[in-house]
Structures are given as C-alpha cells and as structure tokens.
C-alpha positions in Angstrom: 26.4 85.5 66.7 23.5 83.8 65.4 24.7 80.6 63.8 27.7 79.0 63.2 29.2 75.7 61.6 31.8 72.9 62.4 33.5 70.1 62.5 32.9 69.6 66.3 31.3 71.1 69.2 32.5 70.8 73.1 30.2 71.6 76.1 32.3 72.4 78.5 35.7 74.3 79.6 36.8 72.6 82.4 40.4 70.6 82.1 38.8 67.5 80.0 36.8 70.1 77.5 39.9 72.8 77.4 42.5 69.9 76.9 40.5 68.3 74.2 40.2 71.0 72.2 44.7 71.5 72.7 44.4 68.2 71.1 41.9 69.0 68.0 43.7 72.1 67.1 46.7 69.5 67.1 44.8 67.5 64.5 43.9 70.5 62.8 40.4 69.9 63.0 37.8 72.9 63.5 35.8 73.3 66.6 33.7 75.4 68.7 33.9 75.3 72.4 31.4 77.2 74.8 30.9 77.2 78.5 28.5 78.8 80.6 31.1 80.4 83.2 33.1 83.6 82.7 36.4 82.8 82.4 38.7 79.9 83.8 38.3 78.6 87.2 40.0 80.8 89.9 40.2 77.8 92.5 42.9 75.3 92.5 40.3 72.3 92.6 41.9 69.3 91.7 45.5 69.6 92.0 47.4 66.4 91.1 49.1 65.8 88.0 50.2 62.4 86.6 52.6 61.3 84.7 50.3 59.8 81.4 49.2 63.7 81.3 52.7 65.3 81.5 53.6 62.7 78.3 50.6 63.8 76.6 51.5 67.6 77.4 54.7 67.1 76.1 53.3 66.3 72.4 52.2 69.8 72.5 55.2 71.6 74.8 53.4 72.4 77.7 54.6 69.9 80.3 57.6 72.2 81.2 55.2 74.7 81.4 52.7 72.9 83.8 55.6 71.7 85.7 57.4 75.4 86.3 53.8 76.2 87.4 53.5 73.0 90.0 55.3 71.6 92.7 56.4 67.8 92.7 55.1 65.5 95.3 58.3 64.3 96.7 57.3 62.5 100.0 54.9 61.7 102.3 55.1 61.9 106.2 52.4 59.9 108.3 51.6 61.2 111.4 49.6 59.1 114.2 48.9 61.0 117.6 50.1 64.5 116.6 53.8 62.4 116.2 55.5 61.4 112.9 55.2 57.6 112.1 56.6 57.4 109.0 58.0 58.6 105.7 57.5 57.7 102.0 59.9 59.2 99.3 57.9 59.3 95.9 59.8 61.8 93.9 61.8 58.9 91.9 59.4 56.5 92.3 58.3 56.2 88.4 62.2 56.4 87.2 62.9 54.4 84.1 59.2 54.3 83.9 58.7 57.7 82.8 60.0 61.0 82.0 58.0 62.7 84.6 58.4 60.0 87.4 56.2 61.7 90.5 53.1 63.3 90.7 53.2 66.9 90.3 50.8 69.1 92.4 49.5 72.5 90.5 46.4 74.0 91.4 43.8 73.8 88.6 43.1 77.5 87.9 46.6 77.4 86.8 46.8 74.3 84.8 43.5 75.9 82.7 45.0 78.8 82.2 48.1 77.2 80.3 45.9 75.4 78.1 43.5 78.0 77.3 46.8 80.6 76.9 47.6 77.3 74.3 44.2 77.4 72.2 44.2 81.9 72.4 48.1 81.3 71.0 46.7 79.6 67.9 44.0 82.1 67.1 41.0 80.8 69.2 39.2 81.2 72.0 36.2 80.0 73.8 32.4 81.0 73.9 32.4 82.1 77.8 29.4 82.7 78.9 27.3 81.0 76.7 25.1 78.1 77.6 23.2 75.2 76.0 19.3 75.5 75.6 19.1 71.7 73.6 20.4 70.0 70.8 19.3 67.6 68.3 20.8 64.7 65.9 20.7 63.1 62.8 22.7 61.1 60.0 24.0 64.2 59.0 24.8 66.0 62.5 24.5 67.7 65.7 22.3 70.6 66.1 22.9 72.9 69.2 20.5 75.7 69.9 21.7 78.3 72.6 20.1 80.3 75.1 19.7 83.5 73.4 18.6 82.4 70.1 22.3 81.5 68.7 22.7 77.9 66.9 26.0 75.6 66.3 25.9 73.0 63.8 28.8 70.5 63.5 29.3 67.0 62.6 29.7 65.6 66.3 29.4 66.8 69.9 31.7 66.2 72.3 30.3 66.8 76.1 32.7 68.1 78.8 30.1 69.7 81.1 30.7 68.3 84.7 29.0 65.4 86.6 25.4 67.4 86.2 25.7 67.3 82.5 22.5 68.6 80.9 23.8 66.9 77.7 23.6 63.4 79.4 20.5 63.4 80.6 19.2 65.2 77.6 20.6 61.4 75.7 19.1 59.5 78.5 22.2 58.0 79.6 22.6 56.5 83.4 24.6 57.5 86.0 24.9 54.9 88.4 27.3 54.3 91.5 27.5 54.9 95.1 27.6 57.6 97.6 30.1 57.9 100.3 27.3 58.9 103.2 30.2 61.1 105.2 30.6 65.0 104.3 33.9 65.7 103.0 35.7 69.5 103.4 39.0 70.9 101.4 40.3 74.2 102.2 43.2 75.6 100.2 45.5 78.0 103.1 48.3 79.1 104.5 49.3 77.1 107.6 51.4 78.2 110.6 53.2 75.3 112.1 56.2 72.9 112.5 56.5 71.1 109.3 58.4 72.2 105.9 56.1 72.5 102.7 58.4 69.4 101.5 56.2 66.6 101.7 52.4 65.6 102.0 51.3 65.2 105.8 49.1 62.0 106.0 47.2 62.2 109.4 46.3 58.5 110.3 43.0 58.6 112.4 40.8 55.9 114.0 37.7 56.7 112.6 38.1 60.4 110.0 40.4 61.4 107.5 42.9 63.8 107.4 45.6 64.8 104.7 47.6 68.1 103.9 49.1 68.6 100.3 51.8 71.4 99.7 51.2 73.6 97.0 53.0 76.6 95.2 54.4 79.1 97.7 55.7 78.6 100.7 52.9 77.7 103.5 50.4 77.4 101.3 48.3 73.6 101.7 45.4 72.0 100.2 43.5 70.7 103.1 41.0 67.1 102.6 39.3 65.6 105.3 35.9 64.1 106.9 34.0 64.9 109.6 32.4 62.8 111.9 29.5 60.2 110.6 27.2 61.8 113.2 27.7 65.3 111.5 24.3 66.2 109.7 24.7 69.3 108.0 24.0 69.9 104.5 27.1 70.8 101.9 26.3 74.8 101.9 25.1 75.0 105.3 29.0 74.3 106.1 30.8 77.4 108.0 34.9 77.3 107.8 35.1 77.5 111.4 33.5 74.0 111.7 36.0 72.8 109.2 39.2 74.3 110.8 37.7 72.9 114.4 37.5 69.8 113.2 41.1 70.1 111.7 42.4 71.1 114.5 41.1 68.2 116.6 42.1 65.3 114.6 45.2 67.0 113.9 46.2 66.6 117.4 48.8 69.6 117.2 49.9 73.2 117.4 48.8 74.8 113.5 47.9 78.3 112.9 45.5 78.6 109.8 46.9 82.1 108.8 44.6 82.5 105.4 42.0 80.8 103.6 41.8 80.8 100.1 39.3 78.8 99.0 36.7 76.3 100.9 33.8 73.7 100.2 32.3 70.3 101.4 31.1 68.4 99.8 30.1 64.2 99.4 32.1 61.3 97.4 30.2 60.3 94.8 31.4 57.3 92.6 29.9 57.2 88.9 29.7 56.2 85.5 27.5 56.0 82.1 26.3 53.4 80.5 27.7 54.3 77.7 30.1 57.0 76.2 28.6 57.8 73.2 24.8 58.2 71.5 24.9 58.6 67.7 27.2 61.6 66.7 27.5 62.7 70.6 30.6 61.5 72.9 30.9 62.1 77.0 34.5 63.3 78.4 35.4 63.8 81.7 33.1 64.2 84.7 29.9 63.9 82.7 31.3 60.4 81.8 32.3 59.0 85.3 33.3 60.6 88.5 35.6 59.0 91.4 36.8 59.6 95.1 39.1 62.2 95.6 42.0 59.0 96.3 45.1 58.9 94.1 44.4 61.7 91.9 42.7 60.2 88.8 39.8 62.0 87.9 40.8 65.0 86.4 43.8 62.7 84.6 41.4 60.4 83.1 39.3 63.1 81.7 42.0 64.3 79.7 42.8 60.7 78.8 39.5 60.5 77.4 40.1 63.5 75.2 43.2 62.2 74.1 41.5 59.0 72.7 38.6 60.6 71.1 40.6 63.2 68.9 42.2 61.5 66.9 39.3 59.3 66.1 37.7 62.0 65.4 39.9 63.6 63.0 40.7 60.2 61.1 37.3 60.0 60.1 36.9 63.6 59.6 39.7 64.3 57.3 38.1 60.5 55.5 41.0 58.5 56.7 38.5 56.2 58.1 35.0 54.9 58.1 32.8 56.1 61.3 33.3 52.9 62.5 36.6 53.7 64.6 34.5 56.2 66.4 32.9 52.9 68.3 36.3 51.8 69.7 36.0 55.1 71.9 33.4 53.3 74.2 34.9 50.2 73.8 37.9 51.5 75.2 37.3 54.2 77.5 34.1 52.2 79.0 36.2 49.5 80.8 38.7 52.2 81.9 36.2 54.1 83.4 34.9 50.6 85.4 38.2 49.2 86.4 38.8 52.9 87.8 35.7 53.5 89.9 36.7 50.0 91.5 40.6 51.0 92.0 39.8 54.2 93.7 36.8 52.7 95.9 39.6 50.2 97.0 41.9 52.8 98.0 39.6 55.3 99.6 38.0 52.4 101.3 41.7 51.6 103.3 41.7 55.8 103.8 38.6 56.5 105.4 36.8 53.2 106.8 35.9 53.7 110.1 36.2 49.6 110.4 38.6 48.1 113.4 40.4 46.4 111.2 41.2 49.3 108.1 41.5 51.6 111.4 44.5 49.4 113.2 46.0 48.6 109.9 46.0 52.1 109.0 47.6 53.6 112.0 49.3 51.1 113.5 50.9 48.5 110.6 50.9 50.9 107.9 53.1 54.2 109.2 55.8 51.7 109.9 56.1 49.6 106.5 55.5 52.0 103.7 58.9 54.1 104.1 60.2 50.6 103.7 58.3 49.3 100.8 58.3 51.8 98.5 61.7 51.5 98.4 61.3 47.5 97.3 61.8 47.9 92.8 59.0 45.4 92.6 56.5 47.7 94.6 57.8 50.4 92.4 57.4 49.1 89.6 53.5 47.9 90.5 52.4 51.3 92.4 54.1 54.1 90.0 52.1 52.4 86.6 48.7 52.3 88.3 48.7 55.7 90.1 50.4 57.6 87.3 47.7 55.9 84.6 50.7 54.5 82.5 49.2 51.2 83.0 46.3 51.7 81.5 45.4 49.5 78.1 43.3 48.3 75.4 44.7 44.8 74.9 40.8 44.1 74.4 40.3 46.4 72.0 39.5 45.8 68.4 42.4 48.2 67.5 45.1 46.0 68.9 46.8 42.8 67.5 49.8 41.2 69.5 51.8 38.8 66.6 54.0 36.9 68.4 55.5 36.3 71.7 56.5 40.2 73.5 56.4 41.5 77.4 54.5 44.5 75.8 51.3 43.9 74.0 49.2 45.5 71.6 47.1 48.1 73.4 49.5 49.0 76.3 51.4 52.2 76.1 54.2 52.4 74.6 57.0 52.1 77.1 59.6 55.3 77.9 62.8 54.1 77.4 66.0 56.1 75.7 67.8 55.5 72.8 70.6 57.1 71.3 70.6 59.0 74.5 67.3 60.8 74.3 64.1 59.7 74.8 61.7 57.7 72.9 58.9 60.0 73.3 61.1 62.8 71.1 60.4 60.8 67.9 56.2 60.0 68.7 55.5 64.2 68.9 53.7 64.1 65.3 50.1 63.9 65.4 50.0 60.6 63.3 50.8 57.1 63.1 54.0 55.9 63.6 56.0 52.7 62.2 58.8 51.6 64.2 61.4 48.8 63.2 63.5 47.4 65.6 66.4 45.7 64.0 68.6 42.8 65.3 71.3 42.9 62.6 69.9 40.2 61.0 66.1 39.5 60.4 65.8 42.8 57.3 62.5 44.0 56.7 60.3 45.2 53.5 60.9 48.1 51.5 58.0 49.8 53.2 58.1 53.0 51.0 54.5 52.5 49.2 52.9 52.6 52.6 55.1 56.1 54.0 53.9 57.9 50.8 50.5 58.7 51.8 52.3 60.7 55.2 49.8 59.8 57.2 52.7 57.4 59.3 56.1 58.6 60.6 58.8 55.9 60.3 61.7 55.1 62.9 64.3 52.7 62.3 65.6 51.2 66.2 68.6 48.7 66.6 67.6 46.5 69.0 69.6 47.3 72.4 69.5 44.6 75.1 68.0 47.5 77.3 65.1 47.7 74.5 65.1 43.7 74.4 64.5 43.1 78.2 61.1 45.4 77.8 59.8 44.0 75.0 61.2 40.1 76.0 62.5 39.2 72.6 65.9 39.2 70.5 64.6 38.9 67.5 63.7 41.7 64.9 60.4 43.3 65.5 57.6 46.0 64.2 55.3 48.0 66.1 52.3 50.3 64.4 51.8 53.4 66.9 48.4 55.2 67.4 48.7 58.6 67.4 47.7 58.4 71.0 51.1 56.3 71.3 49.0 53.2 72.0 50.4 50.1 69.9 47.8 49.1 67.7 50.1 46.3 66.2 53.1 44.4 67.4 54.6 41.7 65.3 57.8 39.8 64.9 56.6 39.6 60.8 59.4 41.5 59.2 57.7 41.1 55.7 55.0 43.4 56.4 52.3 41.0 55.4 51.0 41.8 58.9 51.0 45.2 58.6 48.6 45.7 55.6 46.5 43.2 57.1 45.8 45.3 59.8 45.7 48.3 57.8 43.3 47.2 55.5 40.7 45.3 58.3 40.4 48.3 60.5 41.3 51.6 58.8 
C-alpha cells in the first residue's frame, strides 16, 4: 500500500466515522476509511440509542438488527435513601411520534460491529491500524500522508477521529467550552441485588450522582456516577475499589458487584469548533463537539452529522450540484451542535448540582411528580422530540423554504405518520429526493413528468387524510420536496409547480 485515490477520505472508526461511511456506500460514492486502532471497540462506551438513529438505520435495514442486539429503556425507578420514590414509564413515550418510540440501550462494541459487518457485506473494509502523519489541501484536493510512507489522495476529508483530533488542530480550529471540575466513574458489571434488570435505577443524592442502566443479559448494568468535589485524584490514578466504595455509599443498600467488565473515570467536558469545515475538510462527531454524558446525545448527533454531510457530498460529487451546498453543512450542523451543548448543560446541571436548591428539588419534588407527568400527552409530546433528536431542524437554513401557512415547516423532519396502513418512512428508503403530493380531491397539480425523468427524485402521490391534515394544519392540497436526509427542503400549497423549479433552479 503505497498510494491510493478517492472520492473521500475518513479519519476515524468510531460510530460517527463507521456510520458515515454505511451512508457513502449508500450514495455509492468511493471512500477510504482508516483508523489507528485494531479492530472495533470491545467496550460498550456509549450505550443509548435514539430514535432519529433507528429511522436513519432503517434506510439501510439495520435498525432491527441494532434493536435484536439492544434492550429498550422501558422505565425508570428513583430511589432517595436506599427506598423507591418513584417510577417513570418511557417505553411508549414517543408513540405516534416515531417508529422506534424509547430509547434503546446497546453497548457500543456491538452497535460498531453491525455497521462495520454492513461496510465488509458490501466488499469493504477499513485501514485498521493505520494512522495519520499530515495532510495537505488545495483547489483540487486533500492530500493525506501516513505513518509508514503510504499516501491517500481524494477530493475531500471527512474527520471522525475523537475529541483529540489531530486533524483539527492540524486546521487550527477551536475547541472551546467548559469543564465539569468533579471526576466522573462508569463501570459496566454484573450486580447482585433486589431490583429486576427492567428499568433504569436513578439514585437521587444531595450532593453526587448516581445512576444504573440495564444492559443485555440478565444482571448486567452500566454504572455512572461522581465522587465527591473533595476527591483529588487524577483520571488513571483511579482504582475500582474506590469506585465500587463510593457506589456502595451513596447507594445506601445491600448490592453485590459480582463482575466487572469494563471501568474508567473520567471529567465532563462540554465542546465545540468554531467551525465544521476548512476548504475540502469536514469535522463529524467528537472532533466536532462533545457533551455531558445526560440524555444520550453525543454519540446520536455524531451520526446525525454523517447523515447530513453524505449526501452533500455525493450531490456534488456525482455534479448534481455546485460545491456550494457543501456550506450548508456548517450552517446547519453548527447551530445544532450549540443549541445542544446548552440542552445537555441544562439537564446535567438539575443531575449533578450540588446547590440546595437543584438538591431538594431533585430528591424531594422530583421522585414524586415525574411518574405523574410523563404520563401528561403534552409533556410527551415536548420531552420524546427533544431527547430522541426528532426535533432537531434547519428552518434557518438556506435549503429550506416554507410556502404557505403549515404546522410543519421547511427544515423540520419529516413527521412519522401511516398511511395506507404502513408507515411513511417505507416510501423515503431511496437515497434521493423525494416529491410528495398530498391531494385534497380537489386543488390537481402539474404534470410533473419532465422533472421525474432525470431519477434523481422519487415521487409519492398522498390523499390528504384528516390524520395527515391535523400534522401539517391545512386542508388544502399540498407539496413537499424531501432531502435525502428526509429533511423538507420545500413545502408549498403551490400546486402548479412554479415553486418547485424555483427552488430547484436557486439552490441545486
């Protein structure tokens, strides 16, 4: 191996940099991805699994797969004292919402290996064991020069290499946040004690946190707490018998750690770029921002990032599109990436504050009101879109054009709902535009055959149900353009499809 050539190049096999490339080979576009480890992780890592990522799996056939590998998070007891406060159901939470309405909890190592078994299935494989020595750019491309001698050249890089990325410093990008000053510990085991693996334990405490997760098999936990602020020790200087002491004594009850898997401390850093692109180079994942450990959402948002880049990328690869579209990737992902870092800081802040206030209203209002409330349809219906990262949008972006008066706008997802007894999402699996027209009887629209001959756009024809009416708040005959991403780009009660080749012709 002493040179090679392509379309892309990804630093990186971690979720965001293994996921991405599921999607390029989607796009058919060529790639070569590399990564200074062996193999896949062997640790679970980060385990939770939202519902955007299952719909994006699904494109490609391997939510059921992830799922069958997982276990769904179905509840959540909170315990104050050693003694059960309360209980949360979240196993329906999402429904009507989504397909996959929970969060599903599967272990990392395992969720790589499904996509890398994905990428070997269609006759590839990653570099292992190769590493970066630097890299260069022009007008033309990316140059990347391994240690060893070997060299990659490609049209653009895509980095996926962890929140040290040599690639972003190498571009001069910053990095800047906050750290959380406490030292934080997980510990993947097996657990001797009174409560089922059915639901997440939440251990409510005055001044640490404390919180069990079940995973695959039947006493097996992931394990995520703080010790004290006083505790001075450095993150490898940590021995598991100071972690399982300290479990033990805000646990406040009888639990036999039987086996440990897998350990490490570690502290809550919260971080973004500046910017997620330089020239021909993008950021994904961890090299591009990282978050607190609360709600889930940084492994989730990598792939999201992924998922918005490829088929950017392959637009303009396969000349569908000036490199101008590649711009929307920071304009898009960059605000995410900030709304996100304040979201989690929020949340985390309520989990671990030491604070009288976050203290009593964590263990002494909270136990005894959430059971309740996330039963209400209107907390539902705010919680499940936030955490599951179906929420997220690009109303702002340049990409999207609301036409009219609708509940759903341009640059939101578009929403689950079923028609003709299956899901929507079973018509969006191509990896290319797609027109939908939603007819009321009435209001016909063009003869849109001229535009469907290129087959770069799929093209659904949807009678306009009152179910599909209340979500999109009109009654009268409407269009949508989907990205392949299944973002609407345009939405537009314009039945002429004047509209529509506007919007073509401006931004593609």
């Amino acid at each position: 191996m002493k040179s090679m050539k392509t379309d892309v190049i990804i630093v990186g096999a971690g979720p965001s940099g293994l996921a991405l490339t599921c999607q390029l080979i989607r796009y058919g576009v060529d790639f070569v991805i590399f990564d200074k480890k062996g193999t896949t992780t062997p640790f679970s890592k980060a385990i939770g699994v939202q519902a955007r990522t299952l719909e994006i799996y699904e494109q490609i056939g391997l939510a059921d797969k992830l799922i069958e590998q997982g276990k769904i998070a179905a509840k959540a007891r909170m315990i104050v004292g050693g003694k059960v406060r309360g209980e949360a159901v979240f196993s329906e939470m999402g429904k009507g919402m989504s397909a996959y309405p929970f969060i599903l909890m599967c272990e990392q190592g395992r969720h790589e290996t499904i996509l890398y078994d994905f990428i070997k299935s269609h006759g590839r494989d990653v570099l292992w064991n190769t590493e970066i020595e630097n890299f260069s750019q022009d007008d033309a491309g990316v140059k990347v020069n391994l240690k060893g001698g070997a060299t990659i050249a490609a049209k653009y890089l895509v980095a996926c290499d962890g929140a040290k990325s040599p690639v972003r410093h190498a571009l001069g990008l910053t990095f800047e946040g906050s750290t959380f000053e406490r030292m934080f510990y997980v510990a993947d085991v097996q657990i001797d004690w009174k409560y089922p693996n059915d639901a997440g334990q939440a251990f409510l405490l005055k001044y640490n946190l404390l919180a069990f997760f079940p995973m695959t098999g039947e006493n097996n936990w992931r394990i995520v707490g703080t010790f004290p602020e006083q505790f001075a020790k450095d993150e490898g200087d940590v021995l598991y018998e100071e972690i399982e002491e300290q479990i033990k004594r805000d646990a406040q009850l009888e639990l036999d750690i039987t086996k440990v898997n897998w350990f490490s401390t570690y502290k809550v850093h919260t971080r973004r770029v500046n910017k997620f692109s330089v020239g021909r180079c993008f950021l994904a994942g961890d090299s591009a921002h990282i978050h607190t450990p609360a709600g889930a959402q940084g492994m989730n948002t990598g792939i999201q990032d992924g998922y918005n880049l490829a088929w950017k990328l392959a637009a303009v690869l396969r000349g569908k599109s000036d490199e101008k579209l590649l711009e929307t990737y920071n304009e898009e992902r960059l605000p995410n990436a900030e709304n996100l870092l304040k979201t989690t800081d929020r949340f985390f802040n309520f989990s671990a504050n030491p604070n009288f206030l976050f203290s009593f209203l964590r263990m002494y209002v909270f136990p005894y009101v959430a059971g309740f409330a996330f039963k209400i349809e209107a907390i539902k219906k705010f919680v499940f879109p936030r955490v599951s990262q179906i929420a997220i949008n690009y109303r702002k972006s340049s990409l999207s054009q609301t036409d009219g008066s609708f509940n759903v706008k341009a640059g939101d997802r578009f929403p689950y709902f079923e028609t003709d007894g299956a899901s929507i999402y079973e018509k969006l699996k191509e990896p290319k535009f797609h027109l939908l027209t939603v007819f009321d009887g009435e209001n016909k629209f063009a003869d849109f055959t001229e535009i469907l001959k290129t087959g770069a756009i799929d093209f659904h024809e949807i009678a306009l149900y009152p179910n599909i009416a209340e979500i999109f708040g009109t009654s009268r005959s409407f269009m949508i353009l989907l990205r392949p991403d299944n973002y609407i780009g345009l939405i537009s009660n314009d039945v002429s499809g004047a509209e529509l080749n506007k919007y073509r012709a401006e931004r593609f």
